[in-house]
SEDO-345070 format. One record per residue: residue in one letter; x, y, z of N, C-alpha, C, CB in turn. Coordinates in steps of 0.2 Angstrom, whole numbers, plus 2048, in hexadecimal, padded with zeros to 3 digits. Glycine has a CB too. Example, Ala and Ser with C-alpha at 12.3 -4.5 7.8 and 13.67 -1.06 7.14 Angstrom:
<nodes>
NODE paza n_x n_y n_z ca_x ca_y ca_z c_x c_y c_z cb_x cb_y cb_z
NODE A 842 7E4 827 83E 7EA 827 842 7F0 827 839 7EA 82D .
NODE S 840 7F5 823 844 7FB 824 840 800 827 846 7FD 81D .
</nodes>
This chain:
<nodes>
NODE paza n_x n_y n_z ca_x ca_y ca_z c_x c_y c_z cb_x cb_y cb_z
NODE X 804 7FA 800 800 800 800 804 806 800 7FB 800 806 .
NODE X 802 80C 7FB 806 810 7FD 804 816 803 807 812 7F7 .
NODE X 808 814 807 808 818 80E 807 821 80E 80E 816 811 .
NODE X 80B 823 809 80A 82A 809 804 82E 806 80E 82B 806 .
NODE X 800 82B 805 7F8 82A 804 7F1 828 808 7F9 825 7FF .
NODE X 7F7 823 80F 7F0 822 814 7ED 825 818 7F0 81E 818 .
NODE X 7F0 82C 81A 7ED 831 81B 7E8 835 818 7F1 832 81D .
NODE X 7E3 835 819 7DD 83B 816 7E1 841 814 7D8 83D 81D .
NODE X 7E5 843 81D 7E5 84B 81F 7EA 84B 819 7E9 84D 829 .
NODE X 7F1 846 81A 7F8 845 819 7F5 846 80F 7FC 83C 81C .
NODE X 7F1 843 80B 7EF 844 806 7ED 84A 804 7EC 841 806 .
NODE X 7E7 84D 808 7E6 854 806 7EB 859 806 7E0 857 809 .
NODE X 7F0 859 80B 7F4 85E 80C 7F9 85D 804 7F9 85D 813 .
NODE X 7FB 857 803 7FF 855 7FD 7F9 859 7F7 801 84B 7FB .
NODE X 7F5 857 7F6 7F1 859 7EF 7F1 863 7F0 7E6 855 7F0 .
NODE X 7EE 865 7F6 7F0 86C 7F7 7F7 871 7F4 7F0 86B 7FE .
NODE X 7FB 86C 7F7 802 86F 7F4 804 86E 7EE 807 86D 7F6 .
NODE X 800 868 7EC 802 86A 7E4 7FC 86F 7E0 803 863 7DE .
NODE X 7F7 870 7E3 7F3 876 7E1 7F5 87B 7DF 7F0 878 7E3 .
NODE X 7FB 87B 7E8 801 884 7E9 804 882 7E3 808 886 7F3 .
NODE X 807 87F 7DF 80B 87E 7DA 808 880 7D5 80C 877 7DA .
NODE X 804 87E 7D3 800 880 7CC 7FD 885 7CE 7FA 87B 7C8 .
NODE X 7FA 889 7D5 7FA 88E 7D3 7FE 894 7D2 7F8 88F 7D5 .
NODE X 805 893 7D6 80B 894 7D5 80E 894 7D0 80D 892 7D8 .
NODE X 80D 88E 7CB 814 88E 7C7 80E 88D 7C2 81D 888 7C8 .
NODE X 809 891 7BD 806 88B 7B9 80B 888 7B3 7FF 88E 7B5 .
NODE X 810 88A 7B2 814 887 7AD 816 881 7AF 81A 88B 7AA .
NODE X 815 87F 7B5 817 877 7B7 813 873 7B2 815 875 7BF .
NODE X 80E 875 7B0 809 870 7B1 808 86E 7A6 800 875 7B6 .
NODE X 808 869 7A3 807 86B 79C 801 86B 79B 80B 867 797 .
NODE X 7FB 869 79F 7F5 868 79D 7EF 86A 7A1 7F6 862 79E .
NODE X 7E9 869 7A0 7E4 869 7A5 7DE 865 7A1 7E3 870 7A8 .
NODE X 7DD 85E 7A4 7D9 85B 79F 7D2 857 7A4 7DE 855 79A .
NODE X 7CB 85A 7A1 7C6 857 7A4 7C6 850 7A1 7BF 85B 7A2 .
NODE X 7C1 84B 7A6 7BF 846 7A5 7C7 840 7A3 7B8 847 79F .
NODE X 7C7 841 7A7 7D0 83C 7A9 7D0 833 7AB 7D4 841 7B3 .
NODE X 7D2 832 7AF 7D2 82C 7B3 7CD 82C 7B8 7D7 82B 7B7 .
NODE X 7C9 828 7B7 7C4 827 7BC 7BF 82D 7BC 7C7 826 7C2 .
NODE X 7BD 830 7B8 7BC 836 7B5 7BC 83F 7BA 7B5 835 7B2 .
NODE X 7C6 83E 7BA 7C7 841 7BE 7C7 847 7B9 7CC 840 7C2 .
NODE X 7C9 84D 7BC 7CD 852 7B9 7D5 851 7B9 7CC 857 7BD .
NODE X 7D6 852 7B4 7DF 852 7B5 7E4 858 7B4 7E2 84D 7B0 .
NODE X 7E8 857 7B6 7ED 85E 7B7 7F4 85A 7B6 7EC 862 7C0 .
NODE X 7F9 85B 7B1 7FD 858 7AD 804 85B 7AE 7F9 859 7A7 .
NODE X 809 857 7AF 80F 85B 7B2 814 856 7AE 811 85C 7BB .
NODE X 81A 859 7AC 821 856 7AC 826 857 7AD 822 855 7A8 .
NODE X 827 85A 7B5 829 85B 7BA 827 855 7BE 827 862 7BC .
NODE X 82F 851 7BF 82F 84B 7C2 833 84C 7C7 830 845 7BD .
NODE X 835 851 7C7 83A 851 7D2 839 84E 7D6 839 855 7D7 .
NODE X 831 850 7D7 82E 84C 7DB 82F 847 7DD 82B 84B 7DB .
NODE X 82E 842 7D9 82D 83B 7DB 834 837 7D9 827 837 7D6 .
NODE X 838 835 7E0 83E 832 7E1 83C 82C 7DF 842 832 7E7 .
NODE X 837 828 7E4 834 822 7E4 836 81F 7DE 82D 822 7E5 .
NODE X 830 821 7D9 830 821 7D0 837 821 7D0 82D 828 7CB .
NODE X 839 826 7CC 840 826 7CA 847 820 7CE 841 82D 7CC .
NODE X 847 821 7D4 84C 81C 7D7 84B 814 7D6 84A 81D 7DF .
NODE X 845 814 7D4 842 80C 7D1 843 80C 7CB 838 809 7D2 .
NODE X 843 812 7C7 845 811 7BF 84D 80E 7BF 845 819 7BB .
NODE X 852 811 7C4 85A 811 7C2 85A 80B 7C4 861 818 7C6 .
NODE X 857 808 7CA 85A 802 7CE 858 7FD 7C5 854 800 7D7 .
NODE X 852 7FE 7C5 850 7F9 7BD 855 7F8 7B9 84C 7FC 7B8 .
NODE X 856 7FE 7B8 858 800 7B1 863 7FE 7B2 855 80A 7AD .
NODE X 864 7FD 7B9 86A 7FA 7B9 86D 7F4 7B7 86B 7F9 7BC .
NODE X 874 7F3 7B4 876 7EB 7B0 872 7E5 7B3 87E 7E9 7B0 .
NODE X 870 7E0 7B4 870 7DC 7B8 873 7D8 7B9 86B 7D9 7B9 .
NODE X 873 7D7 7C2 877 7D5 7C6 876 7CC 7C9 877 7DC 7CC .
NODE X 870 7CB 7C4 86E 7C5 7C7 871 7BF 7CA 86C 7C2 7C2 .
NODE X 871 7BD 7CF 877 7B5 7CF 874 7AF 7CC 879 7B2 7D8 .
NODE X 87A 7AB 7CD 878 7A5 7C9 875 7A0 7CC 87B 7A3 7C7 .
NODE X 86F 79D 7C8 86B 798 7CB 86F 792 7CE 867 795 7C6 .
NODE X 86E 78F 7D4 871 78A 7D7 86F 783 7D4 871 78B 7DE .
NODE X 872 780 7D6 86F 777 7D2 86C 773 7D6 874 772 7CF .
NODE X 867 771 7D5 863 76E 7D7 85C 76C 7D5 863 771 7DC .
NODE X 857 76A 7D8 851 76A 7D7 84C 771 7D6 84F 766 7DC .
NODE X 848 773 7D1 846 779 7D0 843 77D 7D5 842 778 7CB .
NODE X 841 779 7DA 83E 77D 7E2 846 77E 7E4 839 778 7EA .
NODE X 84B 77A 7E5 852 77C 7E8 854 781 7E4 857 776 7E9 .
NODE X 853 783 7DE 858 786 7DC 853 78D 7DB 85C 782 7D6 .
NODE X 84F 78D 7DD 84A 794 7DB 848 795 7E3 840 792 7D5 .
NODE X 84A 794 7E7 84C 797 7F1 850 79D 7EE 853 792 7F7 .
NODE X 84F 7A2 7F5 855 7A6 7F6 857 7A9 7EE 85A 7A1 7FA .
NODE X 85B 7AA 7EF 85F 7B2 7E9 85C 7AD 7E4 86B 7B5 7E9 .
NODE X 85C 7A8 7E5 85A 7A3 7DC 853 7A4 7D9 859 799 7DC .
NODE X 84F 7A5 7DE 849 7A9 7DD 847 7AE 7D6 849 7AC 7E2 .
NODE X 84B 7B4 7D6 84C 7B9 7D3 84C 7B6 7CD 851 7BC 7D5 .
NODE X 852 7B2 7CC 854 7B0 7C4 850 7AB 7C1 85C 7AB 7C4 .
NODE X 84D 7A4 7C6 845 7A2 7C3 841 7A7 7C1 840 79F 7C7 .
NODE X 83F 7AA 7C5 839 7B0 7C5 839 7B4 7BD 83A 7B5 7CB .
NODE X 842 7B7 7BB 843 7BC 7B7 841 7B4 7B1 84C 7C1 7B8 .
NODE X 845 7AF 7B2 845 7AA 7AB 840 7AA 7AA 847 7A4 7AB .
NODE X 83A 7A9 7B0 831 7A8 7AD 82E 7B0 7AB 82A 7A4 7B6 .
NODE X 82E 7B6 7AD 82D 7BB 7AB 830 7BA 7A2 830 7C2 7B1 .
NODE X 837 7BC 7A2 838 7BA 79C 834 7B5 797 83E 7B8 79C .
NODE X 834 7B1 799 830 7AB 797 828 7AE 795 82F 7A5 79D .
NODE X 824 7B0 797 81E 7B3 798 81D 7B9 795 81C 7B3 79E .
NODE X 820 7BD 794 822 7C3 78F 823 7C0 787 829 7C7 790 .
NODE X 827 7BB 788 828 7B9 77F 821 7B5 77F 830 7B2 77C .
NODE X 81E 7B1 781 818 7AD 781 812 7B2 77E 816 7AA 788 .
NODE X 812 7BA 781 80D 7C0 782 80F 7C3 77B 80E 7C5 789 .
NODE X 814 7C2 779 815 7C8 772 810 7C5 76C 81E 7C9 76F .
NODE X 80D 7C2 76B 808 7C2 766 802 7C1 768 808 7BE 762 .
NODE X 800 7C2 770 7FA 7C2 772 7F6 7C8 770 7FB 7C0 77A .
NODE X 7F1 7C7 76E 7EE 7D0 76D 7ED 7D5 772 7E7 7D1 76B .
NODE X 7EE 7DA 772 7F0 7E1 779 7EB 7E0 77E 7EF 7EC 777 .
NODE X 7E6 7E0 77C 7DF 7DE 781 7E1 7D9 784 7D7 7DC 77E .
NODE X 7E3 7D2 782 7E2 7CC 786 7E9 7CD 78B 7E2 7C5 780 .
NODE X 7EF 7D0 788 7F5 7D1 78C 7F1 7D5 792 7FB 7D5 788 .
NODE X 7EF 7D8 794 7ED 7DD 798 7EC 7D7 79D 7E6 7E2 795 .
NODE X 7E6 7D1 79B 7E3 7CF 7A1 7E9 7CA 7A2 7D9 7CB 7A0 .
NODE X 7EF 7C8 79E 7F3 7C4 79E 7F7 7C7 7A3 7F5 7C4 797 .
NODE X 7F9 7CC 7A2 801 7D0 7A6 7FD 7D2 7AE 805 7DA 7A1 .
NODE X 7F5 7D4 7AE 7F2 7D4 7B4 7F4 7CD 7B9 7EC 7D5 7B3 .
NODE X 7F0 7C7 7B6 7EF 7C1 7BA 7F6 7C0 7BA 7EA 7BB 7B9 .
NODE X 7FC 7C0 7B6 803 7BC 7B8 805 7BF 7C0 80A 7BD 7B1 .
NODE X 807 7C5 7C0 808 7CA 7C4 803 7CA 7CB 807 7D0 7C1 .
NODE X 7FD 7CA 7C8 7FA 7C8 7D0 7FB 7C1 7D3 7F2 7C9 7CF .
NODE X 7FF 7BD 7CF 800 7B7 7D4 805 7B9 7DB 804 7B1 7D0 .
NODE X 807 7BD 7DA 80D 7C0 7DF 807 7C2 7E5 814 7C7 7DC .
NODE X 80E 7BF 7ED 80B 7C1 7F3 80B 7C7 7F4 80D 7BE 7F7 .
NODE X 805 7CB 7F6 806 7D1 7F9 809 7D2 800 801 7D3 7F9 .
NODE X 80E 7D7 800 80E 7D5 807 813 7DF 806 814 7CB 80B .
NODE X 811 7E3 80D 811 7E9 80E 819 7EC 80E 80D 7EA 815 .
NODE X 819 7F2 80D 820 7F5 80B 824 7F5 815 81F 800 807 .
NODE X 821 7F4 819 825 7F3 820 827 7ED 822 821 7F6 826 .
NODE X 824 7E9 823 825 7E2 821 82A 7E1 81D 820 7E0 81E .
NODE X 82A 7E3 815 82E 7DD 810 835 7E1 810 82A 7DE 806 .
NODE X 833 7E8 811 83B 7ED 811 83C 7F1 816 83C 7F3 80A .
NODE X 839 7F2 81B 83C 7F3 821 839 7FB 823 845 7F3 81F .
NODE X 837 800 81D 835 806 81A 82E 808 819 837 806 814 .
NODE X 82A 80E 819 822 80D 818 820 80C 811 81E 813 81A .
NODE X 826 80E 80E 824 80E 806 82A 810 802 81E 814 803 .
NODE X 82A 807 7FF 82D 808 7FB 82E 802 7F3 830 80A 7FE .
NODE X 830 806 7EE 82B 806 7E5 831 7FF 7E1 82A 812 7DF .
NODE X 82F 7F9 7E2 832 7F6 7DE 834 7F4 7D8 831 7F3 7DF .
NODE X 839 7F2 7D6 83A 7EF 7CE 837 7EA 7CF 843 7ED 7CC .
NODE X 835 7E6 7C7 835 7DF 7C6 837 7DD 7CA 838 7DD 7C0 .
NODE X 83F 7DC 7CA 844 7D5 7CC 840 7D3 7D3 84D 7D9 7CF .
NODE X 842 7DB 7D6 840 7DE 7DF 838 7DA 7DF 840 7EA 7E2 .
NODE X 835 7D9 7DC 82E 7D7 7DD 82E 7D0 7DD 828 7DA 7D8 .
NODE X 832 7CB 7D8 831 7C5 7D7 837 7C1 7DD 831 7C3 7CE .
NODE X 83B 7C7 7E1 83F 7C3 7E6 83A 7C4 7EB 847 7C6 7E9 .
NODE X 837 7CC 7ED 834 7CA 7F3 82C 7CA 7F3 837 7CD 7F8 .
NODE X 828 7CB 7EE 821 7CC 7EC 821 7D5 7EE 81C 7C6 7F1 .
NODE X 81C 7D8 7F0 81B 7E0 7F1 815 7E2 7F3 81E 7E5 7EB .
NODE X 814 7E7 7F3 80C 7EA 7F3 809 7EE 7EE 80B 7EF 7F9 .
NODE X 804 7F2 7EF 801 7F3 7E8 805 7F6 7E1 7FC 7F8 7E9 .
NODE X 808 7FC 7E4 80D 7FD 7DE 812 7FC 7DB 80E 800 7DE .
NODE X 813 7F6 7DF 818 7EF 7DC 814 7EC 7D6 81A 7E8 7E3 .
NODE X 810 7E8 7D7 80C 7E6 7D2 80C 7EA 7CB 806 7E8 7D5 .
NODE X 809 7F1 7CC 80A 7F5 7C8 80F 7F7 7C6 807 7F8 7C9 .
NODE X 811 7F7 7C7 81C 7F8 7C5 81B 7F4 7BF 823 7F2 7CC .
NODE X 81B 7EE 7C4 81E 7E7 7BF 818 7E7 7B9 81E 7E0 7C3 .
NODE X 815 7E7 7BA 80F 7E8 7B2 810 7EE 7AE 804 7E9 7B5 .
NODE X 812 7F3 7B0 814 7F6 7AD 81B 7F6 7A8 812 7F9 7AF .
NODE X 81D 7F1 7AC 826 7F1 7AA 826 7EA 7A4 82D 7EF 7B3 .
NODE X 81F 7E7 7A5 81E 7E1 7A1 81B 7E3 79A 818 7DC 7A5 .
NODE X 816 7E8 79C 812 7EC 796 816 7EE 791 80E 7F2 799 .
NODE X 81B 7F3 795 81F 7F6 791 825 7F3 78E 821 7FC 794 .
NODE X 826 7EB 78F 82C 7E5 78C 826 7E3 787 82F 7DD 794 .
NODE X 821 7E4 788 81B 7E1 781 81B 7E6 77D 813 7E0 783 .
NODE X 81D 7EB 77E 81E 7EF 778 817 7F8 77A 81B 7E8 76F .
NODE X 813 7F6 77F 810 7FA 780 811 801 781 80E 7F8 783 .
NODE X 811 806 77E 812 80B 77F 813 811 785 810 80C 77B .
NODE X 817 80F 78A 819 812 791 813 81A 790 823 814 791 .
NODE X 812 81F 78D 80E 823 78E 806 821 78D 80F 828 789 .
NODE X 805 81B 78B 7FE 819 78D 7FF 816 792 7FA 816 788 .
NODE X 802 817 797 801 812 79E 802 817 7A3 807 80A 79E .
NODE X 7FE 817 7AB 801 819 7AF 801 817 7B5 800 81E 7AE .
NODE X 804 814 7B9 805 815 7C2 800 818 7C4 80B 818 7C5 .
NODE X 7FB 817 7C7 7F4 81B 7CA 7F3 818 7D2 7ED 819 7C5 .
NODE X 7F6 81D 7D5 7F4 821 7DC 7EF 822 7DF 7F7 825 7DD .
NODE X 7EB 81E 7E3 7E4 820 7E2 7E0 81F 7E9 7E1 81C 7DD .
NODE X 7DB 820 7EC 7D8 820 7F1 7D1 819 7EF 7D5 828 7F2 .
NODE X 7D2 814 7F1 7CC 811 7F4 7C7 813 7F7 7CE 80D 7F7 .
NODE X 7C2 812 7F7 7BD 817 7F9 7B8 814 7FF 7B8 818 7F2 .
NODE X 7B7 80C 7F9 7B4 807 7FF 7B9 805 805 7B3 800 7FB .
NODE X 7C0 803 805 7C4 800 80A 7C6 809 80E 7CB 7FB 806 .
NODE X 7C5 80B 80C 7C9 812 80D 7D0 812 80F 7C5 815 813 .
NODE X 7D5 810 80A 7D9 80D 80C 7DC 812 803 7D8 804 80E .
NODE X 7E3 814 803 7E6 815 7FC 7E8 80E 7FA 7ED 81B 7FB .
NODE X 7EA 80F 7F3 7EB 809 7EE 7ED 80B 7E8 7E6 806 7EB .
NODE X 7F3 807 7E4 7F3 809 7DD 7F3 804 7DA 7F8 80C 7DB .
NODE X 7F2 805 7D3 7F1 803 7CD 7F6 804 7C7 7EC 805 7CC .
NODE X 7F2 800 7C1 7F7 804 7BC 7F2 803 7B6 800 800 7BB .
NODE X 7F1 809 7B4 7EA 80B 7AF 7F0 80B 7A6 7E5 817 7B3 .
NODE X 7EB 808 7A3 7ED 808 79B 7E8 80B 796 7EF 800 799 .
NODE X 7EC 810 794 7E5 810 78E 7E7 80C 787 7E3 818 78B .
NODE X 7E2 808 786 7E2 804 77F 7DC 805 77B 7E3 7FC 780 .
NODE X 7DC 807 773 7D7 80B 770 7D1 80F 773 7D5 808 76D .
NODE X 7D3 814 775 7D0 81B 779 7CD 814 781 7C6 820 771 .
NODE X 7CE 812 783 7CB 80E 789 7D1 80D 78E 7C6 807 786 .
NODE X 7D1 810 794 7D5 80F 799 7D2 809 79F 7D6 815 79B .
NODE X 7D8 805 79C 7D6 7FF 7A3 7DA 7FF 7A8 7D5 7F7 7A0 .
NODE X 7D6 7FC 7AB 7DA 7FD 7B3 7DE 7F5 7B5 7D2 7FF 7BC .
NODE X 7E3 7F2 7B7 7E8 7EE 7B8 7E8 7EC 7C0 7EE 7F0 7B5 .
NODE X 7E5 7EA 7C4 7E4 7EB 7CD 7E7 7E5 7D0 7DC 7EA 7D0 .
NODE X 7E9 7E6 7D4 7EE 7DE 7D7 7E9 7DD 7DA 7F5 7DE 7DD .
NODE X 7E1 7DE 7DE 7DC 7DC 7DF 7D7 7D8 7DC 7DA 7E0 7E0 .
NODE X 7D7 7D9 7D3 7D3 7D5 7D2 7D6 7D2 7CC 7CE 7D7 7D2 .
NODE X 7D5 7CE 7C8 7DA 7CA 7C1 7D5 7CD 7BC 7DB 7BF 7C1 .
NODE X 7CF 7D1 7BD 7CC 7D4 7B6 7CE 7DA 7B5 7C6 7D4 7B5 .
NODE X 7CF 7D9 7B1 7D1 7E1 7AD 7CB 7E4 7A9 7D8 7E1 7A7 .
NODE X 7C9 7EB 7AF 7C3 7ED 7AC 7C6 7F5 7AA 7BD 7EC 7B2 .
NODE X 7C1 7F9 7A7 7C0 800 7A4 7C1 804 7AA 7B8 802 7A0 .
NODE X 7C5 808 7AB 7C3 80E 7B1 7BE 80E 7B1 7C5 815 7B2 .
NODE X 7B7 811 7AD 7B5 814 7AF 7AC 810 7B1 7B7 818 7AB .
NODE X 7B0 808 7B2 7AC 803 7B4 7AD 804 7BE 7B0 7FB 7B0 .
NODE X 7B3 808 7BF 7B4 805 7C5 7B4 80F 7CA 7BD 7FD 7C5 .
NODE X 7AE 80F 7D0 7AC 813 7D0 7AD 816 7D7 7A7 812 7CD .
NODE X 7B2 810 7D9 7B4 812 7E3 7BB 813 7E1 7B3 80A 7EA .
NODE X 7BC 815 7DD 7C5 817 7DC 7C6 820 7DB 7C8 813 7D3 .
NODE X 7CB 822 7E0 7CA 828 7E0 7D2 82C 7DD 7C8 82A 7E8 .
NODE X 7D5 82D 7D8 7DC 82C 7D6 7DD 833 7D9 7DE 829 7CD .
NODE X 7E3 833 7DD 7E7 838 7DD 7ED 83B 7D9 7E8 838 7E1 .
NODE X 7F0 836 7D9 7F7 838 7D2 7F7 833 7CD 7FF 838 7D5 .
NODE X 7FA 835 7C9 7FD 830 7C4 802 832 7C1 7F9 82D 7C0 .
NODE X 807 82D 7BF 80E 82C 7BE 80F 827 7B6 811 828 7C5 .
NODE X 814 828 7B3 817 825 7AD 81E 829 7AC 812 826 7A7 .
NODE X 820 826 7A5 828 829 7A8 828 830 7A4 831 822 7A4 .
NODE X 825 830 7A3 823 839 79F 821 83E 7A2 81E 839 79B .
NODE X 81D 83B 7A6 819 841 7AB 815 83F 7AF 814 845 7A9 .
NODE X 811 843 7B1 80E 841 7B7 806 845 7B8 814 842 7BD .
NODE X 802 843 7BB 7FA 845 7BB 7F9 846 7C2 7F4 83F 7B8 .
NODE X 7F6 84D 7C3 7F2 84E 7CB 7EB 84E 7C9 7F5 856 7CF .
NODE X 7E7 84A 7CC 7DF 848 7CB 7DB 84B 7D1 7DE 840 7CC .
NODE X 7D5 84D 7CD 7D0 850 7D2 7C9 84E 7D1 7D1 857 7D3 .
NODE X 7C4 84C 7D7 7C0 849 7D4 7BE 848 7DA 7C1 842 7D0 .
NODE X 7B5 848 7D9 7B0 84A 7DE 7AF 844 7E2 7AA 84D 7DA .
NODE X 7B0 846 7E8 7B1 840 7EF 7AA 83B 7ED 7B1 844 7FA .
NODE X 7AD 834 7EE 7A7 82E 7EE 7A4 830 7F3 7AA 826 7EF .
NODE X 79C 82D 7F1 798 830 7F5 793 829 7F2 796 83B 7F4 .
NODE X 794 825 7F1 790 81E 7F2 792 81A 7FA 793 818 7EB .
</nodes>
């Protein structure tokens, strides 16, 4: 879960301050566009300072790899411990070449359910920290929480060839659990579908109606959302 989000108060103050921003700087901002995600308003920046999280998970990615080598043994003995990783990356690899002639729609529900096999388990628990934003590798050694998920589907999406500006990391408010959550929203011919480590269907945003998005993220830019409080 992302923790910087579980707060109500801790939330409104973040959304506030970037208001002082756009009202302050409007040249931050390249955009301002109705009927968004979840049919927010959106407010459009590529000013990425901000977000270390993001970014720090990009370099760790995008470093040579450092993999070690599989030990010998029986396929449980040898996929333990650090061996884990290198199964995991050989079956991810594996499951990407299987996907590249699958049609974009079916990949969707494809790169959802492989990814939601992984165990959830919280950012204090698994790393020690309230939050923090895994690679692939980092997810299939130790499984992660929502935006792990979403990491990795998007880091799969975009190995399928899917164009990284139609995809985005989505920071969002649960409405029912009252609890934040992210996702990772794709648009594929004018229709944006939502990817959820909660459920294995991949439905239309604008199917799903207890989701309250506060930010959203891709390696281009980023979206501040605003949208009239659930009230079901």
């Amino acid at each position: 879960m992302v923790l910087d989000f579980m707060s109500g108060f801790a939330r409104s103050l973040i959304i506030s301050m970037v208001l002082l921003l756009f009202v302050a700087e409007p040249q931050a901002w390249a955009q301002v566009r109705m009927g968004g995600l979840f049919g927010s308003m959106e407010l459009k920046s590529t000013n990425m300072a901000k977000f270390g999280k993001w970014t720090e998970m990009w370099q760790r990615h995008n470093k040579p790899s450092t993999l070690p080598d599989i030990p010998t043994g029986t396929a449980a003995e040898r996929c333990r411990g650090a061996g884990r990783i290198v199964c995991s990356r050989e079956a991810w690899d594996a499951f990407v070449e299987e996907q590249k002639t699958t049609p974009a729609r079916e990949q969707l529900d494809a790169v959802n359910a492989y990814m939601n096999r992984a165990a959830y388990i919280v950012d204090p628990v698994n790393w020690g920290i309230p939050d923090y934003w895994a690679t692939p590798d980092e997810f299939f050694l130790k499984d992660g929480d929502c935006e792990d998920y979403a990491i990795s589907k998007y880091i799969t999406l975009k190995r399928l060839g899917v164009d990284p500006d139609s995809m985005r990391l989505v920071i969002l408010q649960d409405e029912n659990l009252h609890v934040a959550h992210a996702v990772l929203a794709v648009e594929l011919e004018d229709v944006t579908y939502i990817l959820d480590n909660q459920i294995d269907s991949v439905l239309p945003d604008t199917q799903i109606l207890h989701y309250r998005p506060v930010y959203s993220i891709n390696e281009s830019a980023w979206w501040l959302h605003r949208v009239k409080k659930f009230s079901g």
